[in-house]
VOBA-1610 file (N, C-alpha, C; in pm, whole numbers, padded with zeros to 5 digits, always signed):
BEGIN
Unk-00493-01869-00307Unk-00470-01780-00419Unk-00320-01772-00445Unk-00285-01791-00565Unk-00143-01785-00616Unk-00067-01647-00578Unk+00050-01665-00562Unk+00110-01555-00527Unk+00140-01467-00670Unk+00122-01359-00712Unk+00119-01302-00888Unk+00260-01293-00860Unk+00263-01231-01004Unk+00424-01288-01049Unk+00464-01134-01001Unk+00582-01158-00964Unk+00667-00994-00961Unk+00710-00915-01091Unk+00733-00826-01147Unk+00729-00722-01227Unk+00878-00759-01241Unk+00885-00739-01377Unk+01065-00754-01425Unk+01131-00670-01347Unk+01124-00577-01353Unk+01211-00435-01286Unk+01230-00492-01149Unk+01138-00528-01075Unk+01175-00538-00942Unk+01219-00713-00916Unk+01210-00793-01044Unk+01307-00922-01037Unk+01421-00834-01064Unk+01497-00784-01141Unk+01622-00732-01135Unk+01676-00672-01059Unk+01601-00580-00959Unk+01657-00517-00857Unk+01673-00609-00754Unk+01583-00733-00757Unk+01636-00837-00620Unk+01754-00914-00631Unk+01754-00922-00769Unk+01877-01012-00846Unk+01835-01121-00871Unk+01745-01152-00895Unk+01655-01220-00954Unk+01692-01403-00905Unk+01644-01361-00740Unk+01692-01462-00697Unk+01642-01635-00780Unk+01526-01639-00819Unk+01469-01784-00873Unk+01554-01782-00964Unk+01635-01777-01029Unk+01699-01747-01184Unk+01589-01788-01293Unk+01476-01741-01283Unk+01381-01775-01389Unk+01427-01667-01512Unk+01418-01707-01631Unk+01413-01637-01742Unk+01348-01497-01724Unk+01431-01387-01769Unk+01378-01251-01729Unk+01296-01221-01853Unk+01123-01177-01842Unk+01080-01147-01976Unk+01110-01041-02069Unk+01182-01036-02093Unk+01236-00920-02216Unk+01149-00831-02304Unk+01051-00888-02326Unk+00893-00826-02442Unk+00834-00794-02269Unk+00824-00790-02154Unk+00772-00703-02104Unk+00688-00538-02146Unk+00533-00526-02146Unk+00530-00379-02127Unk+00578-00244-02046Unk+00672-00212-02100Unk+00663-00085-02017Unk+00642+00034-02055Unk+00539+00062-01980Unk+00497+00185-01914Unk+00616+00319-01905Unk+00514+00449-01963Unk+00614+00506-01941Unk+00686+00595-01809Unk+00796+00609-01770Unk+00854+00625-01579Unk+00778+00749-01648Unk+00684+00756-01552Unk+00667+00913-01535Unk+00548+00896-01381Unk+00547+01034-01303Unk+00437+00965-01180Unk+00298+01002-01236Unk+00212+00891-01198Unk+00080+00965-01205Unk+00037+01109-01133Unk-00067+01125-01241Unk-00116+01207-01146Unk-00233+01217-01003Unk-00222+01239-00908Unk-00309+01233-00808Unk-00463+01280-00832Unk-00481+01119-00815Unk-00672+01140-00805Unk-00717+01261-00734Unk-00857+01338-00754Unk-00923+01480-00684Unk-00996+01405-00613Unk-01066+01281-00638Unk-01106+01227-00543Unk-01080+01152-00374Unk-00909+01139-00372Unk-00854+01061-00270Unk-00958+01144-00133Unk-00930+01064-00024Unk-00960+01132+00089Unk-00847+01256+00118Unk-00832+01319+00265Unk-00730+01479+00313Unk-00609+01360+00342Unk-00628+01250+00402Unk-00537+01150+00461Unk-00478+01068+00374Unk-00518+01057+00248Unk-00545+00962+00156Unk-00444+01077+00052Unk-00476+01171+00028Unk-00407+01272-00020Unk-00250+01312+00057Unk-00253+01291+00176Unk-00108+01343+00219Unk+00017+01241+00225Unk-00051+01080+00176Unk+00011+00971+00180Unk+00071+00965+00066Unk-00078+00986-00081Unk+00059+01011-00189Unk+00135+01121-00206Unk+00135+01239-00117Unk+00210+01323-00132Unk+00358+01296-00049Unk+00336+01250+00007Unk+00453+01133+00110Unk+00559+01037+00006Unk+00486+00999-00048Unk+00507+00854-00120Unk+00567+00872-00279Unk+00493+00945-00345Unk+00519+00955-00495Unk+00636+00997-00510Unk+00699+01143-00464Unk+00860+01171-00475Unk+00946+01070-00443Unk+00897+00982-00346Unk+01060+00888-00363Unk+01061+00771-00407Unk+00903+00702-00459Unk+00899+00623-00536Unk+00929+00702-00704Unk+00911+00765-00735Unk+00953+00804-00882Unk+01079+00840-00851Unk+01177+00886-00791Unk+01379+00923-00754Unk+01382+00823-00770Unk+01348+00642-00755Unk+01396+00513-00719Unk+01382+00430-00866Unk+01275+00528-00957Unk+01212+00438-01043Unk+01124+00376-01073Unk+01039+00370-01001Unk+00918+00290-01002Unk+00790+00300-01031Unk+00788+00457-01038Unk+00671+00479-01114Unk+00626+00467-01226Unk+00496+00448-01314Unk+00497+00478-01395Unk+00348+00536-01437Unk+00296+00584-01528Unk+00170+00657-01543Unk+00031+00545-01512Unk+00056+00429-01543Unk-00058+00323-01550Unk-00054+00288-01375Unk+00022+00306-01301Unk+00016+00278-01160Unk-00069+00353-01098Unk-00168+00426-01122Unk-00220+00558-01085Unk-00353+00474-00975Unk-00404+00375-01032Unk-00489+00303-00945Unk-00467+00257-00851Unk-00329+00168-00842Unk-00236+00068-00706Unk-00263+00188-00616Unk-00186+00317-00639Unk-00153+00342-00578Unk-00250+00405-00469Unk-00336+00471-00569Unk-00434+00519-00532Unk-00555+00457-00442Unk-00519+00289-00459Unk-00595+00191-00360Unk-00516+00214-00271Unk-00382+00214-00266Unk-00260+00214-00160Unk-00339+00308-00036Unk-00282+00412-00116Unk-00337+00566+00005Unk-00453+00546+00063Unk-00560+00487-00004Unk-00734+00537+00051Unk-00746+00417+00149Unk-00599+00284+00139Unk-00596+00190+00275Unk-00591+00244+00380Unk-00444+00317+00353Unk-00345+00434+00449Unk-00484+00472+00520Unk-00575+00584+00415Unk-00674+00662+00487Unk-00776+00571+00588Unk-00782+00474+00544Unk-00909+00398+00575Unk-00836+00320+00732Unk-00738+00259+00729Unk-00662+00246+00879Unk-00650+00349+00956Unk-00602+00493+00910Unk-00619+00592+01018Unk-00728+00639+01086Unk-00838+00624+01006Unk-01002+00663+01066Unk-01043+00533+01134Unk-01037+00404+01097Unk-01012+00319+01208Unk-00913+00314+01327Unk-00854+00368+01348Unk-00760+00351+01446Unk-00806+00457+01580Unk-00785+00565+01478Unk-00908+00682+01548Unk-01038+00639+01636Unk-01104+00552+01541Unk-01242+00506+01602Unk-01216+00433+01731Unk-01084+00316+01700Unk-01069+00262+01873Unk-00993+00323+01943Unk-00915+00428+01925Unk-00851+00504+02010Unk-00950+00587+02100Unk-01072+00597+02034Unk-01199+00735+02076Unk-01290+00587+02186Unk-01339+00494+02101Unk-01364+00432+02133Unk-01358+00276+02209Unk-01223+00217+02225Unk-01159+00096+02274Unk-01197+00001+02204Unk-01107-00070+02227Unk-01113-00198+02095Unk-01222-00283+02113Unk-01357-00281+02251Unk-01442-00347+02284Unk-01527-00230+02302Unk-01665-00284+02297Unk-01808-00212+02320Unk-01902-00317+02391Unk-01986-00249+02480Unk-02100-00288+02492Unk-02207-00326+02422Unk-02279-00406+02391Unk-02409-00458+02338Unk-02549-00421+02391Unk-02541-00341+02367Unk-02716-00314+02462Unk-02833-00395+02422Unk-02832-00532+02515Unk-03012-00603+02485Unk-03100-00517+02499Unk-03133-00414+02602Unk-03283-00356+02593Unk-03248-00275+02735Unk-03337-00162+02656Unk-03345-00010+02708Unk-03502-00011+02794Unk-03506-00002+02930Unk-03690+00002+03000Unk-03697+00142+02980Unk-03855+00183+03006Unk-03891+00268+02986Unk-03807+00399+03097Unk-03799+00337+03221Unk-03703+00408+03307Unk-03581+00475+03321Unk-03523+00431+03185Unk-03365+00479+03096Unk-03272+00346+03206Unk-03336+00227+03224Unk-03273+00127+03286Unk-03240+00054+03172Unk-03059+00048+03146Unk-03007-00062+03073Unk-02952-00154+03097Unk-02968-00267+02987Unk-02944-00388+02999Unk-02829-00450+02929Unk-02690-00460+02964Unk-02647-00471+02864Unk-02566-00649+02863Unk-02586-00682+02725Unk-02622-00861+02719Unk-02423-00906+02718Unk-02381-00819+02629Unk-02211-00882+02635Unk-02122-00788+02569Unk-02029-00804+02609Unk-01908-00732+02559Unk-01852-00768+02403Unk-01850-00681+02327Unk-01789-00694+02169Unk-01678-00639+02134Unk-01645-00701+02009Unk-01525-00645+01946Unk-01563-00532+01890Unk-01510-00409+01866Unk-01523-00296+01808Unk-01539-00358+01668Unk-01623-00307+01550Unk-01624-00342+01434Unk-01433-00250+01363Unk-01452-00195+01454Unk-01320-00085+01356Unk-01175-00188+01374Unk-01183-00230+01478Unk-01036-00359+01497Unk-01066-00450+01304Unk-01193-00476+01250Unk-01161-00557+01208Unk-01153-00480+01027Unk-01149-00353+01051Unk-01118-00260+00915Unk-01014-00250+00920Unk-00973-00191+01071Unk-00818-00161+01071Unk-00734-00322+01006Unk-00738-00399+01066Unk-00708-00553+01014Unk-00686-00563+00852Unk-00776-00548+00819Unk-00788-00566+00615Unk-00701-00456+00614Unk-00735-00317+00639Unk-00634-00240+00542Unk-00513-00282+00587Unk-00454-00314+00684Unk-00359-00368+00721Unk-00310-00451+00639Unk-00383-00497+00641Unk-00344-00616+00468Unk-00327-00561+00379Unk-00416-00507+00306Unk-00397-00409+00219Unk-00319-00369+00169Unk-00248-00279+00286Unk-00135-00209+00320Unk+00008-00281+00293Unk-00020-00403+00342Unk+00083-00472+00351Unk+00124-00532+00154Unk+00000-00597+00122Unk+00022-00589-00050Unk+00094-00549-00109Unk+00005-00345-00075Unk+00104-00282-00179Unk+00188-00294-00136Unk+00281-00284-00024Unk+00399-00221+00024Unk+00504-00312-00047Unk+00507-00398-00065Unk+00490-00519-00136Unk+00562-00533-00318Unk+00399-00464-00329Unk+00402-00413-00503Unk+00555-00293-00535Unk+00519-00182-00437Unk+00594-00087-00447Unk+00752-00051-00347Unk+00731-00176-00274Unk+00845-00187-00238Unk+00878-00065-00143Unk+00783-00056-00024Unk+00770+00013+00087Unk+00738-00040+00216Unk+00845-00100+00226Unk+00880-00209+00359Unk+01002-00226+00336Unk+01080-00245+00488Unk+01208-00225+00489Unk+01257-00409+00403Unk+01153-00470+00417Unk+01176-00620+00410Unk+01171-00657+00235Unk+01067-00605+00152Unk+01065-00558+00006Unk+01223-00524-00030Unk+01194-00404+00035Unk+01394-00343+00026Unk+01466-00423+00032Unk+01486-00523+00114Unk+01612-00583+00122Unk+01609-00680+00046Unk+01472-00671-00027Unk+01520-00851-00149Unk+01547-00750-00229Unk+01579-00595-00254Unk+01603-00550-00387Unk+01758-00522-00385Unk+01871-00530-00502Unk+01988-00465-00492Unk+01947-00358-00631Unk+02029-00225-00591Unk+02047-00137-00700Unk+02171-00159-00800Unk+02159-00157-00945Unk+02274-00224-00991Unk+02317-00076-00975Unk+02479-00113-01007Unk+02609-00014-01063Unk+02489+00124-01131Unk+02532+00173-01154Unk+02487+00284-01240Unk+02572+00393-01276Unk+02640+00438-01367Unk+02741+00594-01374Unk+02642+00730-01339Unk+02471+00683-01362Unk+02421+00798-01325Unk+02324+00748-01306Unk+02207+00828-01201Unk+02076+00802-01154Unk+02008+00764-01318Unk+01980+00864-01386Unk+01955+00820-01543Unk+01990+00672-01549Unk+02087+00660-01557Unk+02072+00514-01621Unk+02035+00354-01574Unk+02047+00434-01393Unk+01944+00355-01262Unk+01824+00330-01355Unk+01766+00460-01367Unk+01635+00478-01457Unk+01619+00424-01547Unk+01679+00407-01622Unk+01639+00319-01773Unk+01694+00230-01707Unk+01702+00139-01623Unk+01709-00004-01625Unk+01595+00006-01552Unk+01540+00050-01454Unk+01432+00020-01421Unk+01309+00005-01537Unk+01311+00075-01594Unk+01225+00166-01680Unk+01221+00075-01833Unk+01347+00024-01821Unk+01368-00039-01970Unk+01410+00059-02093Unk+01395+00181-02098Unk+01509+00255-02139Unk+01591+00238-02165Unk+01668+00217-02272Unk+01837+00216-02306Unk+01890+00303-02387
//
């Protein structure tokens, strides 16, 4: 699968290392943050409450992101209740072939916890957005912030604002 293209805003903040033509007729969206789904999970909920203030101070939000992000968090959530599960439970289980009438068990082999392999994807997941939104120290460092006389005008270059 092709790697998708990066978002103008965040070719400019890397400095646009490929020197490919920057698209100029880009849509943008207007900087403003979404608002938080009622549906997220309690975990899923405290991630974008984590997350949204300093991705919108940086720029990056904008109202149509409301889904990314919102897949973002319910990863977040979905790795922590896995992690939980092998922390409660160990990253291996028993297989039980067969139970005698005596409460004598039989047990056939040792398994992988199914939760190692949730935790795994959202991990990925995770890793995507972080990616998209530029929440990894490694994202960060392909980005530079230009000059700016004021956060504002940080903003409208992100934003496309002038």
């Amino acid at each position: 699968m092709p790697t998708p293209a990066k978002p103008t805003h965040l070719k400019i903040l890397d400095g646009n290392p490929g020197k490919r033509p920057i698209n100029r007729a880009e849509p943008k969206p207007r900087p403003k943050p979404p608002t938080m789904p009622t549906w997220l999970s309690r975990e899923a909920k405290a991630e974008w409450r984590r997350v949204v203030p300093e991705l919108d101070r940086i720029g990056l939000l904008t109202l149509v992101d409301r889904a990314a992000l919102a897949a973002y968090c319910e990863a977040w959530s979905l790795l922590r209740l896995a992690q939980a599960d092998v922390e409660a439970n160990g990253v291996t289980h028993y297989v039980v072939e067969k139970t005698y009438d005596d409460g004598t068990t039989i047990y056939a082999r040792v398994a992988k916890n199914p939760a190692v392999n949730v935790m795994r994807d959202a991990m990925a997941t995770i890793r995507a957005f972080c990616s998209e939104f530029g929440l990894s120290p490694s994202a960060r460092s392909r980005m530079t912030v230009p000059e700016a006389d004021s956060e504002e005008d940080a903003a409208g270059l992100l934003t496309g604002a002038r």
